[in-house]
C-alpha positions in Angstrom: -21.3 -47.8 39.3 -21.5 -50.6 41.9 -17.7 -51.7 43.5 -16.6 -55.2 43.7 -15.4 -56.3 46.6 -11.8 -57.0 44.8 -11.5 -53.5 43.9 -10.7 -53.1 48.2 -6.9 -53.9 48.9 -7.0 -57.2 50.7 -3.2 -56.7 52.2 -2.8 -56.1 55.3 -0.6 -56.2 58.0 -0.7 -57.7 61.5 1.5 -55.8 64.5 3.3 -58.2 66.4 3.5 -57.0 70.5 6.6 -56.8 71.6 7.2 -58.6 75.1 8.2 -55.6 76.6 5.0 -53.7 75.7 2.5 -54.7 78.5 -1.0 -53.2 79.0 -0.2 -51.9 82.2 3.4 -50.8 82.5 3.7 -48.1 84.6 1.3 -50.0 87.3 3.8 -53.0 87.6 6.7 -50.5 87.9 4.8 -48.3 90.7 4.3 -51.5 92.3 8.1 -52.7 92.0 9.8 -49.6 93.5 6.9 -49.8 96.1 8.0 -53.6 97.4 11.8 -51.7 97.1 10.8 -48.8 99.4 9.4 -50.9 102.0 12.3 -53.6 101.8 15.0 -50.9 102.6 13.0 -48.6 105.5 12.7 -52.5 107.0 16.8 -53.0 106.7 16.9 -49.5 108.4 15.5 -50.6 111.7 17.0 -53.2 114.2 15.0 -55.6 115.4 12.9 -54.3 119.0 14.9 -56.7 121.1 18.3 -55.1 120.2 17.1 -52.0 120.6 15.5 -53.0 123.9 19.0 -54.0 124.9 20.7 -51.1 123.8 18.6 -48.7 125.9 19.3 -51.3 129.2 23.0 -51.0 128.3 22.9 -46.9 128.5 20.6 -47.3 131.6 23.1 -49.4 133.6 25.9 -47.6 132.2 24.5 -43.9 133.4 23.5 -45.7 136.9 26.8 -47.2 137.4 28.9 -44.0 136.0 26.7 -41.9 138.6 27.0 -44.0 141.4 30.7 -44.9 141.4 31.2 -40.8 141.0 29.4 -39.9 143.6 30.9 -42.9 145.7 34.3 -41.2 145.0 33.5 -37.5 145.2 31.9 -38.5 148.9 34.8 -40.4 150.1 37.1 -37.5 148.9 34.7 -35.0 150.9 34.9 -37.4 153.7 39.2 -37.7 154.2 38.9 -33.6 154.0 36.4 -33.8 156.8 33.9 -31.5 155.2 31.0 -34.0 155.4 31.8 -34.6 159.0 29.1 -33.6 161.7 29.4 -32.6 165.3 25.9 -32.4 166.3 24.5 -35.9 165.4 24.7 -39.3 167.3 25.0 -42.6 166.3 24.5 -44.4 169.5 22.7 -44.9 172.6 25.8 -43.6 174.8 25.7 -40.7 172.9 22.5 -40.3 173.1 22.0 -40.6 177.1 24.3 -38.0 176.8 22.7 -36.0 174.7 19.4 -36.2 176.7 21.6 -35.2 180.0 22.3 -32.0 178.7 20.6 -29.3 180.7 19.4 -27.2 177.4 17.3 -30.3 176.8 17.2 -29.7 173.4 17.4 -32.4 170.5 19.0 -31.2 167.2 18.7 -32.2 163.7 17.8 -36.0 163.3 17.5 -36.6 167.0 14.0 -37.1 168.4 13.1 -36.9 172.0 9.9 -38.1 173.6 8.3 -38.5 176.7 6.6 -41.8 178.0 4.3 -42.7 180.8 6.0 -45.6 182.3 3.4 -47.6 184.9 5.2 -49.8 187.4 3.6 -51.4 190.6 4.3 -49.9 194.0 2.2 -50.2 197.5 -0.1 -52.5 196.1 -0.8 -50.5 193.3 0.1 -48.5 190.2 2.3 -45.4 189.4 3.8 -43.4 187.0 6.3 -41.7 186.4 7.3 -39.4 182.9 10.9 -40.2 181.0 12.0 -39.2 178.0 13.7 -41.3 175.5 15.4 -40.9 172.0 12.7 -42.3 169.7 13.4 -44.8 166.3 11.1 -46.7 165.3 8.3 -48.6 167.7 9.9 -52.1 168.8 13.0 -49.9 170.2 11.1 -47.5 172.1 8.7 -50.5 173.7 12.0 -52.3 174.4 13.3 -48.8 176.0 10.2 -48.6 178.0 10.0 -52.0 179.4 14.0 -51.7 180.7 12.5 -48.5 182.4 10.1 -50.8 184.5 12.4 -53.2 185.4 14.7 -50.2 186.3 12.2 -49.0 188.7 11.6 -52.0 190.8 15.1 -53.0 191.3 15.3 -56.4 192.9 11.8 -57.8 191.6 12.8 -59.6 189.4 16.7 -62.0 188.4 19.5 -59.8 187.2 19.2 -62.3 184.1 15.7 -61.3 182.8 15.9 -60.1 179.4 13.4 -59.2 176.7 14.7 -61.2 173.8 12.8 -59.7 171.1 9.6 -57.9 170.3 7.2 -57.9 167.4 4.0 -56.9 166.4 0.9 -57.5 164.2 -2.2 -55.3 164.1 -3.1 -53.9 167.7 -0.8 -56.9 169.1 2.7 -56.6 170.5 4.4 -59.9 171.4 6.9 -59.6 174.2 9.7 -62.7 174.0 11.0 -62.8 177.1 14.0 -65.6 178.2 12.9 -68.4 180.9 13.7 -65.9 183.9 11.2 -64.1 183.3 9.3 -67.1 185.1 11.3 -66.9 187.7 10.7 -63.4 188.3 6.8 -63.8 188.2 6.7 -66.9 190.3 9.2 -64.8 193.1 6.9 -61.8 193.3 3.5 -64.4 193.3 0.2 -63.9 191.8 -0.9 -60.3 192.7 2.1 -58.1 192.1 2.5 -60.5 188.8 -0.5 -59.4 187.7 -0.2 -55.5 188.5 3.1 -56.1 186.8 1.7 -57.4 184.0 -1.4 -54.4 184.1 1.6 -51.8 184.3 3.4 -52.8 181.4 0.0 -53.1 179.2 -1.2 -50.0 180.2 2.3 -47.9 179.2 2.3 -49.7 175.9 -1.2 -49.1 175.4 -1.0 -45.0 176.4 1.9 -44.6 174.4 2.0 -46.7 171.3 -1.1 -46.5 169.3 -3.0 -48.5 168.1 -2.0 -51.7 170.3 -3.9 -52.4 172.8 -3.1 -56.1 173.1 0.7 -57.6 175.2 1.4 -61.0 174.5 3.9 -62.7 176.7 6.3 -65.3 175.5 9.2 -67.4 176.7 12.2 -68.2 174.7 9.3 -67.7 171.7 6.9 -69.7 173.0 3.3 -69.7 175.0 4.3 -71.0 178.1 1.3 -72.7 180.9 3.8 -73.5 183.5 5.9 -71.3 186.0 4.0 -68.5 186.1 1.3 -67.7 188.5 -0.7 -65.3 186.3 -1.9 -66.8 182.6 0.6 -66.3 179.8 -1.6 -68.1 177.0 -3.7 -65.1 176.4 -3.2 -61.8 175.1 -3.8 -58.8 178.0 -5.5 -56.0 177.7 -6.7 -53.2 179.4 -10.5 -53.8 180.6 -12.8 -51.2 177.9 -14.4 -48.1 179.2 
């Protein structure tokens, strides 16, 4: 027997969702304590700057701890006299007197060395072999050129000083004061010049790598006074 549609029960009943029932709830709730996570390990952290600064505070503080204690614990050491030294110099006087000692011998920081100073005699060059307390290069040229004068007392005024000296590549400038023209103009054109070929030639021997003497006056290139030419650099002939 054939059914009529009516014999079907027509009720039925529509469930309502819920607003709390989503489709995908536990993907918005991963992604909510995700966003939570990442906002607290951000709070955790202080911005680079202020760490930055912070580490330059316990540098400077660790530098200036270490240096202000070892300031003191020197100083202390130095009233008891336990730092103190007998056998090193700190001057010239002590050093010509350390050279004068028969033993010759140079201890600790002390360096002795031995130049071949050149200074005209008879119409010609000599030389004679010194020793000096070394420092750096300037100072032993300036100890070598007072060597020269030294040995040819009279030559030149009592007043003649070497100002300064300084160097660039194989160069070295000598700045002498204006008696220095005086000196050269007294002793006339050829012992000038063998005075001027002596004090080349010991810089050259014993100061690598200049080969070059530059003479100035009161810091300047002087073209009158002087009967040998001061406006170019000197140097020994090659070969």
């Amino acid at each position: 027997m054939a059914r009529n549609y009516g014999d079907y029960d027509d009720e039925f009943e529509m469930r309502r969702r819920e607003p709390e029932e989503q489709e995908y709830p536990l993907r918005d709730e991963r992604r909510v304590s995700r966003r939570r996570r990442i906002g607290e390990e951000e709070t955790k952290k202080a911005p680079l700057i202020i760490r930055l600064i912070a580490w330059a505070a316990v540098i400077v503080f660790c530098f200036v701890a270490g240096y202000v204690g070892t300031s003191m614990a020197l100083r202390f050491l130095d009233r008891k006299d336990i730092l103190e030294r007998k056998d090193v110099v700190s001057g010239r006087e002590e050093a010509g007197e350390l050279l004068a000692r028969e033993d010759g011998k140079i201890e600790l920081n002390a360096r002795k060395v031995t130049f071949s100073v050149y200074y005209p005699r008879g119409g010609g060059l000599v030389s004679e072999n010194d020793d000096f307390i070394s420092g750096i290069m300037e100072d032993d040229i300036q100890q070598a050129i007072n060597k020269i004068f030294s040995l040819i007392p009279g030559k030149f005024p009592a007043d003649v000083q070497l100002i300064n000296i300084f160097r660039t590549g194989d160069t070295v400038f000598l700045n002498f004061n204006s008696a220095f023209v005086s000196g050269l103009a007294k002793l006339g054109e050829n012992e000038s010049a063998l005075f001027i070929t002596a004090v080349v030639r010991t810089i050259k021997e014993n100061f690598t790598p200049i080969t070059k003497v530059r003479f100035l006056v009161n810091g300047k290139v002087t073209r009158q006074g002087s009967p040998v030419d001061l406006t170019v650099p000197w140097q020994l002939p090659q070969g």
